[in-house]
C-alpha positions as CSV (number, residue, x, y, z in Angstrom):
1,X,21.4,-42.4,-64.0
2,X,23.3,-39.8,-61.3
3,X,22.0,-40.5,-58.4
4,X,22.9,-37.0,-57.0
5,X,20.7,-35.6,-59.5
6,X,18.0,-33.2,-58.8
7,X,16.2,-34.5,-61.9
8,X,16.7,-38.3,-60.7
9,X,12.7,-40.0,-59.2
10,X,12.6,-43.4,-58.1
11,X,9.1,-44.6,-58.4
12,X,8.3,-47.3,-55.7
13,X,5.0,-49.2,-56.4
14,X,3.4,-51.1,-53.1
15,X,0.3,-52.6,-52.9
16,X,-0.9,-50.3,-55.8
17,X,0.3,-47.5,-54.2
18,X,3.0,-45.1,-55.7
19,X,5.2,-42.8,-54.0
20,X,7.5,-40.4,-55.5
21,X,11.1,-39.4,-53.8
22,X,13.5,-36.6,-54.8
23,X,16.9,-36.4,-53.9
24,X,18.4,-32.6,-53.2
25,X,22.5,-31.8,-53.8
26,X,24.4,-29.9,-52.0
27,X,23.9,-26.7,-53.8
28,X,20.3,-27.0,-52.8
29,X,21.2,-27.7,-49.1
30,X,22.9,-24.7,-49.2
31,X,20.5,-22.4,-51.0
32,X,17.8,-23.4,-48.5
33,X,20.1,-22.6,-45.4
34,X,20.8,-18.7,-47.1
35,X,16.9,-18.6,-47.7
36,X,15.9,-19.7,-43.8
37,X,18.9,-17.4,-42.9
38,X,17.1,-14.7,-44.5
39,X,13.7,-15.0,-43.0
40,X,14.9,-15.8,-39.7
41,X,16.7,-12.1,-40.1
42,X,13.8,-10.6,-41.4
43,X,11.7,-12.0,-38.4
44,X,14.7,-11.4,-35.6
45,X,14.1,-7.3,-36.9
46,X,10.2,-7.3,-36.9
47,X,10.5,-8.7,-32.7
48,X,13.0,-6.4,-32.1
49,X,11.1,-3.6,-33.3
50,X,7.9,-4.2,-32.1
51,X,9.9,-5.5,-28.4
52,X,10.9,-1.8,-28.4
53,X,7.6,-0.3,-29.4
54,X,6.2,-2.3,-26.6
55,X,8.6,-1.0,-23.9
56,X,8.2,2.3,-24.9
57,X,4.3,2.5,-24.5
58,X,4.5,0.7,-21.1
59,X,7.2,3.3,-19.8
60,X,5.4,5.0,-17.1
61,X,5.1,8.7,-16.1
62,X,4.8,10.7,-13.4
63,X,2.7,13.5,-13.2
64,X,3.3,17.3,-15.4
65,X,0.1,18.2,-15.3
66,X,-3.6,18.1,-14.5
67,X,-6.4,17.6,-16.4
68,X,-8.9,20.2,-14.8
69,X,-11.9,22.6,-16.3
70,X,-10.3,24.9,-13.3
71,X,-8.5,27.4,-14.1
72,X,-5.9,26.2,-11.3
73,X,-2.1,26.5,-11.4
74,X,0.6,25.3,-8.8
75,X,3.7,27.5,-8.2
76,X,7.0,25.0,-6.7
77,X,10.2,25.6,-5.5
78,X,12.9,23.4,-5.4
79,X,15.2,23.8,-2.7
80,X,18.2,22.3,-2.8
81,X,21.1,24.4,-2.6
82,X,20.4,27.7,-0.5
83,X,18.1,29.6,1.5
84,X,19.5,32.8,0.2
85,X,16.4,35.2,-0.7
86,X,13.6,33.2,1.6
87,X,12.4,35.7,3.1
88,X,11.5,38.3,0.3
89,X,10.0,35.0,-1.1
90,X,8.0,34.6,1.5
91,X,6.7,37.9,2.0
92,X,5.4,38.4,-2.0
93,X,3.3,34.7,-1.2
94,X,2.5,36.3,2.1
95,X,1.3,39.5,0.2
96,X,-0.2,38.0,-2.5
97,X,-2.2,35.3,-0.6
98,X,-0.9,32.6,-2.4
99,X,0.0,29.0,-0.9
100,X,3.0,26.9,-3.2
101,X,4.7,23.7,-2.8
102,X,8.4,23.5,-2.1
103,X,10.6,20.3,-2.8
104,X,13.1,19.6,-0.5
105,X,16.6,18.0,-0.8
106,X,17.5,16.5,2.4
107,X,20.6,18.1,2.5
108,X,19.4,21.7,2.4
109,X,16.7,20.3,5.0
110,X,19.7,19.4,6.9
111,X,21.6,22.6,6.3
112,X,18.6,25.0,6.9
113,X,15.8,23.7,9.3
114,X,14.6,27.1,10.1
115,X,13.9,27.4,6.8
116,X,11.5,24.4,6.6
117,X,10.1,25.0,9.5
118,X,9.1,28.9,8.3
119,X,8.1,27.8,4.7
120,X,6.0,25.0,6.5
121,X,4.7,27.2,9.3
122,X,3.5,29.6,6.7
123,X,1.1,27.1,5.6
124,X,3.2,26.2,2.0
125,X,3.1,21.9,1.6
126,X,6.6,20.5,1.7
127,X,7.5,17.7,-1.0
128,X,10.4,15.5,-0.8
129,X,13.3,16.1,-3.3
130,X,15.3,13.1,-2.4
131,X,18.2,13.4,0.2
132,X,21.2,13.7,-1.6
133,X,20.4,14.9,-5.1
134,X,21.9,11.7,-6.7
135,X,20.3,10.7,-10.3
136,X,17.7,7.8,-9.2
137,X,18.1,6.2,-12.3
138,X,21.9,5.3,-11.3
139,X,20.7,3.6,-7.8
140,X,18.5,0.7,-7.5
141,X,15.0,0.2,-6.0
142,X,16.3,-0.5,-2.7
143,X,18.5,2.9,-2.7
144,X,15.9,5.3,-4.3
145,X,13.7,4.2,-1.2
146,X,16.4,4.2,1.4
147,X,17.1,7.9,0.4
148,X,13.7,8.7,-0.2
149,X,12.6,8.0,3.6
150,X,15.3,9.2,4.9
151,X,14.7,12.8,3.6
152,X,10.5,11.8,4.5
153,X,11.6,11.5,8.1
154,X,14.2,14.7,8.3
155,X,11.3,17.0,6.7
156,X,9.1,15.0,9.2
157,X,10.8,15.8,12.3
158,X,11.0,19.5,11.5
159,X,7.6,20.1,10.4
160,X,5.1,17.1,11.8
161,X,3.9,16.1,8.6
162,X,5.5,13.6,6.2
163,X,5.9,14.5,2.6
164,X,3.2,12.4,0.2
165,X,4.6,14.2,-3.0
166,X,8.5,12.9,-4.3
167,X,10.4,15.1,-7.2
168,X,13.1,13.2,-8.5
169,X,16.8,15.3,-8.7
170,X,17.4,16.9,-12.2
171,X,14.0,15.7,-13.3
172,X,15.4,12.0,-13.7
173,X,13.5,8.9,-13.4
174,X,12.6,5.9,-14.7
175,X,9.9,2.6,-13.8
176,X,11.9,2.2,-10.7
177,X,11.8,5.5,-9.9
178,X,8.2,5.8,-9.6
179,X,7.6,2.2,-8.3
180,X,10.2,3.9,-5.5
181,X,7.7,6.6,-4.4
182,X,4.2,4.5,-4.7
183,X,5.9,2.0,-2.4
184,X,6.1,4.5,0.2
185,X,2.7,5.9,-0.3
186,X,3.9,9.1,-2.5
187,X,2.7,10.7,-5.9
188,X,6.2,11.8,-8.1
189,X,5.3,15.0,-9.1
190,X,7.2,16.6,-12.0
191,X,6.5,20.2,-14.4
192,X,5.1,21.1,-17.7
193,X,5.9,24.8,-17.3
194,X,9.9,25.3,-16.8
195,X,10.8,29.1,-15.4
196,X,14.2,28.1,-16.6
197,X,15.4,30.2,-13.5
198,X,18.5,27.4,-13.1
199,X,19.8,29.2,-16.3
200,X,19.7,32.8,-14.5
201,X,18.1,34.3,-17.4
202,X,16.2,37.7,-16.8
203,X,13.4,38.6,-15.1
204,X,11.5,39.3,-18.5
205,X,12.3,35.9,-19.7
206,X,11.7,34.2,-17.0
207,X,7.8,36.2,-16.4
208,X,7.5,35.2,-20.6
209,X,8.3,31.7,-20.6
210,X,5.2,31.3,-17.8
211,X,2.6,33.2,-18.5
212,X,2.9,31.9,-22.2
213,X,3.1,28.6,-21.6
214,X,0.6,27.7,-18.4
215,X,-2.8,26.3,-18.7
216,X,-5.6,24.6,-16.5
217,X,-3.7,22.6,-14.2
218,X,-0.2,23.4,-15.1
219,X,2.7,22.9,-12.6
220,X,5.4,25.4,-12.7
221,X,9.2,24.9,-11.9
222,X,10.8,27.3,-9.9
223,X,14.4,26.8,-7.9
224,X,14.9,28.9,-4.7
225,X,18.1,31.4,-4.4
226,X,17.4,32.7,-7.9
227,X,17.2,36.9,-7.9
228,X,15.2,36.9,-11.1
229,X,12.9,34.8,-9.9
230,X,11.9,36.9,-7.3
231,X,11.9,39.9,-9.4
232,X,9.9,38.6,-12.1
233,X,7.2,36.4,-9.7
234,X,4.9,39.5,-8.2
235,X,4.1,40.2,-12.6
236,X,3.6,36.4,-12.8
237,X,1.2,36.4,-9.9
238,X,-0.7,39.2,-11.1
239,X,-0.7,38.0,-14.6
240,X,-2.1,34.7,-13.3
241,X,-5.2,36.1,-11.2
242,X,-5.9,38.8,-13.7
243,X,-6.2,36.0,-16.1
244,X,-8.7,34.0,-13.5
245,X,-6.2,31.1,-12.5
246,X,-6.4,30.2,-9.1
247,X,-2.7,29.5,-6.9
248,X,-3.2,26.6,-5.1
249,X,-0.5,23.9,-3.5
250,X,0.1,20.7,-5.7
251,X,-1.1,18.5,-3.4
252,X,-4.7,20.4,-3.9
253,X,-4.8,20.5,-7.3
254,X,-4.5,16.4,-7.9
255,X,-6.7,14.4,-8.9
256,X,-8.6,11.9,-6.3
257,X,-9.9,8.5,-6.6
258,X,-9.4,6.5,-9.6
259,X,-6.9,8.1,-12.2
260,X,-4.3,7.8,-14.7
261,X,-1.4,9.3,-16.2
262,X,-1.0,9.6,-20.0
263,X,1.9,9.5,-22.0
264,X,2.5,13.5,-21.5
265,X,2.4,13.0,-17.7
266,X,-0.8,14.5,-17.9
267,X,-3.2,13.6,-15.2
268,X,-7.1,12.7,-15.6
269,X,-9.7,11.0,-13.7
270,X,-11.1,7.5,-14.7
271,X,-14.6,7.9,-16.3
């Protein structure tokens, strides 16, 4: 008999009892491998996948919006660049009543106090923008708060109050990011209603892309410096009160107490 043999059984009888053996080749050894191979693949995949679903539903979110039954909608401007066109901005929110938020960049702070100071003075809230306008994702934790309080403390000393909203440069972020600004006591604050006034489109385009797009508790991204913007914002403003909506600073229009975000940056209040 081949002993090799798949086929071969040696029967070993002990006190009554009998037990049965099977020898396996080579070619079985190495079937077995390829099969374990195989489901070891198939199992490596199925982690990965679901390792990425996971980090993709625990990626966190600042807030786009608000979830409100008032018909409430923030204007912001960025400022990060120039102060050209201030005061004409200034004087339509002056002449339409209307309070907004403007983001800083500690480098235009730096550059323009004045202009703080007036925006600030005329009762608008001031957010913090970062100081230098570098991607956040690109730094680490330590960094994103270094330059975050540094800009807190320049808008700070020319206004008297310290920022509690951050708007991270570009619109970039990630957990870090936001970890960053609750450290220091800040909300990160982002948009669901672009102007797309960065692109210098017209003053028709820029008055369309609002008004069709804003709802209860939208946020809407405006950049300083921008003619059409100014040209097209009195038509937004009307368009806004004629439809109800209240103008109100960002800061007024979040949520207090217990809240979340949801995956569309959406803000509600716990239940």
């Amino acid at each position: 008999m081949n002993k090799l043999s798949v086929n071969t059984v040696f029967f070993i009888c002990t006190g009554g009892i009998k037990m049965k053996f099977m020898l396996i080749t080579k070619k079985d050894i190495s079937l077995i491998f390829f099969m374990l191979l195989w489901i070891f693949s198939i199992v490596f995949v199925i982690y990965g996948s679901l390792s990425s679903r996971a980090s993709a539903e625990i990626r966190r979110v600042p807030v786009y919006s608000v979830e409100t039954s008032e018909k409430q909608v923030s204007l912001t401007f960025n400022c990060a660049w120039t102060d050209e066109g201030l005061g004409t901005l200034l004087k339509i929110l002056r002449d339409e009543d209307v309070k907004c938020t403007f983001f800083f960049v500690g480098d235009f702070a730096s550059e323009y106090p004045e202009a703080v100071r007036q925006i600030h003075n005329e009762g608008h809230e001031t957010g913090n923008h970062s100081m230098h306008h570098n991607d956040p994702v690109k730094q680490e934790f330590s960094e994103i708060v270094s330059d975050i309080e540094v800009c807190n403390n320049l808008i700070l000393s020319l206004t008297g109050v310290k920022p509690s909203l951050y708007r991270a440069p570009s619109g970039s972020y990630d957990n870090k990011t936001l970890e960053a600004a609750e450290s220091l006591g800040m909300t990160a604050v982002q948009w669901d209603t672009d102007s797309i006034d960065w692109k210098d489109p017209s003053a028709e385009k820029i008055m369309s892309r609002v008004t069709e797009k804003v709802t209860n508790g939208s946020i809407v991204l405006f950049h300083l410096g921008k003619e059409n913007t100014l040209e097209a914002l009195p038509g937004i403003i009307k368009y806004l009160k004629g439809e109800g909506f209240s103008l109100v600073k960002t800061g007024e229009m979040l949520l207090t107490g217990e809240v979340y975000t949801d995956n569309s940056g959406r803000q509600h209040r716990i239940k």
